[in-house]
Backbone bond lengths (Angstrom), bond angles and torsions (degrees), N, CA, C in turn:
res aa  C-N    CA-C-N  psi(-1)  N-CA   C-N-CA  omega(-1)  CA-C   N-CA-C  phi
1 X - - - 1.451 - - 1.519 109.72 -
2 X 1.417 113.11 105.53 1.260 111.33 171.09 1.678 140.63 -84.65
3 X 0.916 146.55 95.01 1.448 140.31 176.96 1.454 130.68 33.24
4 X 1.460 92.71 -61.01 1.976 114.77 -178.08 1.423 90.83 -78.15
5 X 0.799 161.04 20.78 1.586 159.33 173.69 1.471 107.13 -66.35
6 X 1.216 112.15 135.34 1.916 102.75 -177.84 1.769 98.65 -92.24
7 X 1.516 110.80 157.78 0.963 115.88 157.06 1.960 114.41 -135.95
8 X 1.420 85.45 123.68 1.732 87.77 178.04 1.282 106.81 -90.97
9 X 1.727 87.27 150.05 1.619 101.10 -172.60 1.390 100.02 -91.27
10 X 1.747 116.47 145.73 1.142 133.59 -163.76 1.838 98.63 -94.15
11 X 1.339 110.45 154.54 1.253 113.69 -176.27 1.824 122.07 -39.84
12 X 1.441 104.01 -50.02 1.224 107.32 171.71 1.509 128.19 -65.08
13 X 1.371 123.11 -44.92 1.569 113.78 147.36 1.695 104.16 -45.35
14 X 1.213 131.48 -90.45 1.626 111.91 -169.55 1.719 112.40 -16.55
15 X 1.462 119.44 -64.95 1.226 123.67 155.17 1.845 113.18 6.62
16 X 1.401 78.69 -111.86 1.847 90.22 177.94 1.399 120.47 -62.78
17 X 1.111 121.88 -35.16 1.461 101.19 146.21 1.612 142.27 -27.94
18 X 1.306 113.63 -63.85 1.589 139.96 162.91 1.724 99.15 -45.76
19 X 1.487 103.96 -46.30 1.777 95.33 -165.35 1.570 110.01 -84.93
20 X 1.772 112.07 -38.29 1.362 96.59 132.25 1.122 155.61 61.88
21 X 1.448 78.67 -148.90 1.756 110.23 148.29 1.584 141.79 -46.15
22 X 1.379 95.97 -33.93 1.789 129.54 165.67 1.409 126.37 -54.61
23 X 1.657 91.90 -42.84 1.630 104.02 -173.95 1.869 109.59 -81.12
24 X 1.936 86.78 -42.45 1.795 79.18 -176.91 1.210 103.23 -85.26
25 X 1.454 150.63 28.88 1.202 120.01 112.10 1.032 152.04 -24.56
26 X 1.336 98.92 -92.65 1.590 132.03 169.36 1.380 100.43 -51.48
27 X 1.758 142.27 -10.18 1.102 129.78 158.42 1.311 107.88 -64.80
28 X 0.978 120.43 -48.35 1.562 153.05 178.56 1.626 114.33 -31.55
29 X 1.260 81.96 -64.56 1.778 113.35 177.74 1.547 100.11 -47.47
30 X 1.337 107.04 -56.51 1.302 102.17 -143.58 1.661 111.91 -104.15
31 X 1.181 102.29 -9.91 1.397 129.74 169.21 1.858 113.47 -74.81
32 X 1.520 106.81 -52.15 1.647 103.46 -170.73 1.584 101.62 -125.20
33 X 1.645 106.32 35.23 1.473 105.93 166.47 1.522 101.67 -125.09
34 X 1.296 117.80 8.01 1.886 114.46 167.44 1.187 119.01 111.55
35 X 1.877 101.19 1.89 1.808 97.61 -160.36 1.674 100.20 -92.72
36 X 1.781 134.95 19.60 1.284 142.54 -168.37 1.079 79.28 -125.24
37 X 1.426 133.45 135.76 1.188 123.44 162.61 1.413 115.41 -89.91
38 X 1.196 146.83 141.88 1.796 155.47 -168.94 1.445 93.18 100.29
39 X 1.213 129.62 -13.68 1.871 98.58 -152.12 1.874 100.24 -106.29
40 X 1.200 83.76 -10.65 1.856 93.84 174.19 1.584 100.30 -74.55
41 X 1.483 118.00 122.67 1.613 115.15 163.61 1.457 114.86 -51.11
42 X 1.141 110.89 140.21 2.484 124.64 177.73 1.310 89.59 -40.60
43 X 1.056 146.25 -178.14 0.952 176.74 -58.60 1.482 87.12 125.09
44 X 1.466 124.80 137.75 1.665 139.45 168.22 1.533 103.44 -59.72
45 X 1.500 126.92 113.27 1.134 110.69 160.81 0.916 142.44 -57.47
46 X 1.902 141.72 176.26 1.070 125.34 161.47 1.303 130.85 -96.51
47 X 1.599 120.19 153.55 1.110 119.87 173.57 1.310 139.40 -108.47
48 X 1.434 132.22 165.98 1.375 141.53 177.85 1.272 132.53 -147.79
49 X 0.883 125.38 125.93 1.766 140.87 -146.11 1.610 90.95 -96.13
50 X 1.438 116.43 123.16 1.244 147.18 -167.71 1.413 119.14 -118.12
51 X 1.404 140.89 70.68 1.536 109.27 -162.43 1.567 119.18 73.63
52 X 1.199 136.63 25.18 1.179 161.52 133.30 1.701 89.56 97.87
53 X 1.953 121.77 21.81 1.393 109.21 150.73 1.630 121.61 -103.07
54 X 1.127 107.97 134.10 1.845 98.11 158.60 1.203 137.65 -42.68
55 X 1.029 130.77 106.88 1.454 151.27 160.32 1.676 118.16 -82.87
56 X 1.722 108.36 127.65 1.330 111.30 175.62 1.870 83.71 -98.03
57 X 1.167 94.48 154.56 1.508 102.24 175.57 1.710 118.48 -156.83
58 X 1.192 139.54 144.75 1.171 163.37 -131.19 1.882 99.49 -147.54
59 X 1.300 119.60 146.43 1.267 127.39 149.87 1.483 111.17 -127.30
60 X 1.137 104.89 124.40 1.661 125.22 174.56 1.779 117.50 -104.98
61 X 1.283 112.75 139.71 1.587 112.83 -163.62 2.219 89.66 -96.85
62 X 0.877 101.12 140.75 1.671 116.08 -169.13 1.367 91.12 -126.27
63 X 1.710 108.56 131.53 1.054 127.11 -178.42 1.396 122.00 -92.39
64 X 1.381 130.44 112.56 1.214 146.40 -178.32 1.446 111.87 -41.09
65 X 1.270 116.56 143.16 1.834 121.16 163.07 1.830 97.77 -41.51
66 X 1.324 103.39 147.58 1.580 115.79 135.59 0.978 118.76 -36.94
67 X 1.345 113.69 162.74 1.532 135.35 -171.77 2.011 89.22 -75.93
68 X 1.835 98.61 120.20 1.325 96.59 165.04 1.539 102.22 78.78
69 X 1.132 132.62 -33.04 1.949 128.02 171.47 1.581 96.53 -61.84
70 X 1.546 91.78 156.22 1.535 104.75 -179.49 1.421 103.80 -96.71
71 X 1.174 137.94 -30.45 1.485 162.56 169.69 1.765 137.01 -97.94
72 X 1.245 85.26 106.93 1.679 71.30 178.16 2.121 113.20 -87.19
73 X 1.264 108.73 152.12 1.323 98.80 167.00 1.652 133.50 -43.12
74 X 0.787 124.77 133.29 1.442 133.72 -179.65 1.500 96.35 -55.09
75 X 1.777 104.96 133.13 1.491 100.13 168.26 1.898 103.17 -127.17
76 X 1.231 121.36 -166.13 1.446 117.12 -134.71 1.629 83.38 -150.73
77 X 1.263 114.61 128.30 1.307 129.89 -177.61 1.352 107.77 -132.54
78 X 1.318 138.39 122.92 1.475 135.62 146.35 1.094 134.32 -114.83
79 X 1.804 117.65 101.31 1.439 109.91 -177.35 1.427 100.26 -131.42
80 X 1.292 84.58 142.39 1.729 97.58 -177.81 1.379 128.04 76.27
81 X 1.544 131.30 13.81 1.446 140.33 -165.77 1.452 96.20 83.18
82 X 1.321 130.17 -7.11 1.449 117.10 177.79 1.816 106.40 -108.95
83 X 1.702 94.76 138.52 1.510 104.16 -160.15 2.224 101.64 -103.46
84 X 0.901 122.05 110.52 1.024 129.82 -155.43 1.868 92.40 -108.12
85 X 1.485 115.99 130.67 1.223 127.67 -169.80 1.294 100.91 -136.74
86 X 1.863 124.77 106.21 1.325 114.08 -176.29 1.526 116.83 -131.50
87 X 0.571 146.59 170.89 1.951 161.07 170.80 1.426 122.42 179.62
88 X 1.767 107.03 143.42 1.362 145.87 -140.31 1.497 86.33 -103.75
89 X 1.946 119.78 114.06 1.625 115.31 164.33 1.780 105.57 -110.94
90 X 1.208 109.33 126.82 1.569 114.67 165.56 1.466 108.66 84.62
91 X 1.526 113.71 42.66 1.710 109.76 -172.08 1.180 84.38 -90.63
92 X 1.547 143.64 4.05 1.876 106.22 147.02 1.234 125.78 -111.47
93 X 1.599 103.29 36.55 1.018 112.83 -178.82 1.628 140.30 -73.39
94 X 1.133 166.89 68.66 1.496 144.01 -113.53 1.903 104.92 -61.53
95 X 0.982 90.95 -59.41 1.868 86.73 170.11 1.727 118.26 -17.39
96 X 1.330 92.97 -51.14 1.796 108.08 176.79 2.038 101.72 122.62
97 X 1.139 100.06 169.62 1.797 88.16 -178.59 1.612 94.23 -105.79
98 X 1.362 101.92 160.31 1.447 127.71 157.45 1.453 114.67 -100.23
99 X 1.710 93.33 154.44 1.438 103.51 -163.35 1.951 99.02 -102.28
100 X 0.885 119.90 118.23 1.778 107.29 174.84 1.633 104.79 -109.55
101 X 1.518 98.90 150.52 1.382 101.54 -170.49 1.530 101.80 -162.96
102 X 1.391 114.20 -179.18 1.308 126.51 150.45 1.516 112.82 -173.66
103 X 1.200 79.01 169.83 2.349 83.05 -163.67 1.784 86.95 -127.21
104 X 1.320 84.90 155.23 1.853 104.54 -165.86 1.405 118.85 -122.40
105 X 1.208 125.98 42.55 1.353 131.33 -158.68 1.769 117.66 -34.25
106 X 1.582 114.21 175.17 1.638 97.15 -158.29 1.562 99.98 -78.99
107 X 1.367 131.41 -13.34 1.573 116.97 -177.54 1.416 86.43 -74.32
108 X 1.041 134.82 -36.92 2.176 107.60 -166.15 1.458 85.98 137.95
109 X 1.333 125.47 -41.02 1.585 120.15 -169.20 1.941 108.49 -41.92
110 X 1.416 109.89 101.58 1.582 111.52 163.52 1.437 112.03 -91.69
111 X 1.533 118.49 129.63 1.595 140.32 164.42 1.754 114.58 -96.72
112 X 1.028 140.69 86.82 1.514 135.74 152.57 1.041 161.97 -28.16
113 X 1.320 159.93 84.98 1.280 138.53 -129.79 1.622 110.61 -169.79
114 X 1.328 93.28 173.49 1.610 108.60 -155.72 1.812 102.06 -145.41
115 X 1.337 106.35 117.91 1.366 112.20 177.07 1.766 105.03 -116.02
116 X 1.772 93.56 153.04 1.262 109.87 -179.32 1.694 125.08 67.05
117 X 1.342 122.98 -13.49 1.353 117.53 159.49 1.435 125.64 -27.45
118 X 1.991 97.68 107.78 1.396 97.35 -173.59 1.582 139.20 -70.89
119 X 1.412 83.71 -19.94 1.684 89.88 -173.15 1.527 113.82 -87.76
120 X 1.650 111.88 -0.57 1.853 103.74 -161.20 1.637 89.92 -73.84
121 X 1.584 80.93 175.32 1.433 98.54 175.38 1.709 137.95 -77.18
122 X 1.006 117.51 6.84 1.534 134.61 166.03 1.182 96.10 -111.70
123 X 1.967 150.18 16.76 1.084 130.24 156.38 1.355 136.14 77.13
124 X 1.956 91.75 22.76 1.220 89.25 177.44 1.720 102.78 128.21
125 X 1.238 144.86 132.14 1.409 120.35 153.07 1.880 89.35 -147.75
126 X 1.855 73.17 147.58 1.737 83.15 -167.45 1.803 95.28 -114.34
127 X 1.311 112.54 -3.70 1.804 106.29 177.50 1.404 93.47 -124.16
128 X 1.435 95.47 151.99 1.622 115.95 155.88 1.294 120.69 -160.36
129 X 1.156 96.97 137.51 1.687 114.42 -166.96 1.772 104.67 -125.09
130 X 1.480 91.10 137.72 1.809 100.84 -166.89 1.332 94.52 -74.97
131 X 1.886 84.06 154.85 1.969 102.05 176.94 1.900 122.85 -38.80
132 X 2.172 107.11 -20.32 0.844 99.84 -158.58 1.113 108.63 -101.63
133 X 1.343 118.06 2.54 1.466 135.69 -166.13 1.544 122.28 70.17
134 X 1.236 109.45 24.73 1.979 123.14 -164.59 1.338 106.49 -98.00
135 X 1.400 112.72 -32.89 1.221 113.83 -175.19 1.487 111.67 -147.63
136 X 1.829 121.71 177.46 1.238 112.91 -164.86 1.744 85.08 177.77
137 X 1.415 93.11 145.50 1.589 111.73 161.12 1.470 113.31 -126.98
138 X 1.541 102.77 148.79 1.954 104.18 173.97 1.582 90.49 -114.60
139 X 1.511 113.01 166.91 1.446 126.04 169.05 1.357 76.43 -170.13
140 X 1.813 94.68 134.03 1.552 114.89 151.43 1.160 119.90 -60.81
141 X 1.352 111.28 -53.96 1.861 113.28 159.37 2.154 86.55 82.01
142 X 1.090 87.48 156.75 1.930 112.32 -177.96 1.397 120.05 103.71
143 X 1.429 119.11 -143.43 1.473 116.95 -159.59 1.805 84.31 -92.21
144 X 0.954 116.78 -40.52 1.693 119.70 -148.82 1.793 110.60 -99.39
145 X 1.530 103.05 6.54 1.689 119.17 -160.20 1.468 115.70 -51.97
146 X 1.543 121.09 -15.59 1.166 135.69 -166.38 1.882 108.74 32.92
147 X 1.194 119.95 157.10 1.602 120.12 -151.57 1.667 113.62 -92.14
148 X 1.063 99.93 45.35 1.461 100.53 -176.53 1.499 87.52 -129.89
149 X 1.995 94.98 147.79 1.321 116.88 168.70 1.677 122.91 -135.30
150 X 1.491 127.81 149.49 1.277 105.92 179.79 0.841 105.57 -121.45
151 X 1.652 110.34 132.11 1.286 148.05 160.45 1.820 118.83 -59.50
152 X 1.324 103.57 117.66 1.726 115.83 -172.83 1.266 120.67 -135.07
153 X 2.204 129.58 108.96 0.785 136.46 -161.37 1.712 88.07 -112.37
154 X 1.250 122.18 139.43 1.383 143.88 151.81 1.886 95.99 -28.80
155 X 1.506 111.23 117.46 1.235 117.47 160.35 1.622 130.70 -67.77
């Protein structure tokens, strides 16, 4: 019996073979067509040019005070290794509400901030972007601001 010798495969190997083959498909399928959720790559975010840097940026909907609360709970954003912590003071307020927040970048470095304050002296500011230039929030900020804010990590 020599080496080069053929051997045909009998129906039942074809069998499991075929079935197989069947399964890592449909592993396949269902694995790198989106139906696992995490294992599909993000989708590329989008970007926006800030001060002549790139910004990937996100809009997140922020939940308003209760009926009659001056404050809504702080909610918790993470995009991009940067951890974004925000809440809404005086959204029935006539002045208009401010947005308070701060973002926590991944070394630990925390930046603070306050959007839409009506009375300061520039009249208001609805962006802010950290000392380091890594990160940044917008809020329309006023009576009509509706509760969304965008979130902006250095591209």
């Amino acid at each position: 019996m020599g080496m080069d010798q053929d051997f045909p495969m009998t129906r039942t190997q074809l069998r499991v073979l075929a079935v197989g083959l069947l399964a890592m498909a449909i592993v396949g399928v269902v694995v790198f067509g989106g139906f696992v959720p995490g294992v599909r790559p993000a989708p590329t975010p989008s970007t926006i040019e800030v001060n002549g840097q790139p910004y990937y940026f996100t809009v997140e909907s922020l939940a308003p005070p209760a009926l009659l609360e001056n404050v809504s709970p702080p909610q918790q954003f993470v995009f991009h290794h940067v951890t974004f912590v925000l809440w809404i003071v005086n959204w029935y307020s006539v002045t208009g509400p401010e947005l308070y927040g701060n973002g926590t970048e991944l070394n630990g470095t925390t930046y603070s901030f306050v959007l839409g304050i009506p009375g300061s002296t520039t009249g208001g500011t609805n962006q802010f972007l950290s000392p380091d230039l890594l990160f940044g929030v917008y809020w329309l900020g006023g009576l009509l601001a509706g509760n969304t804010a965008r979130l902006m990590v250095h591209a």
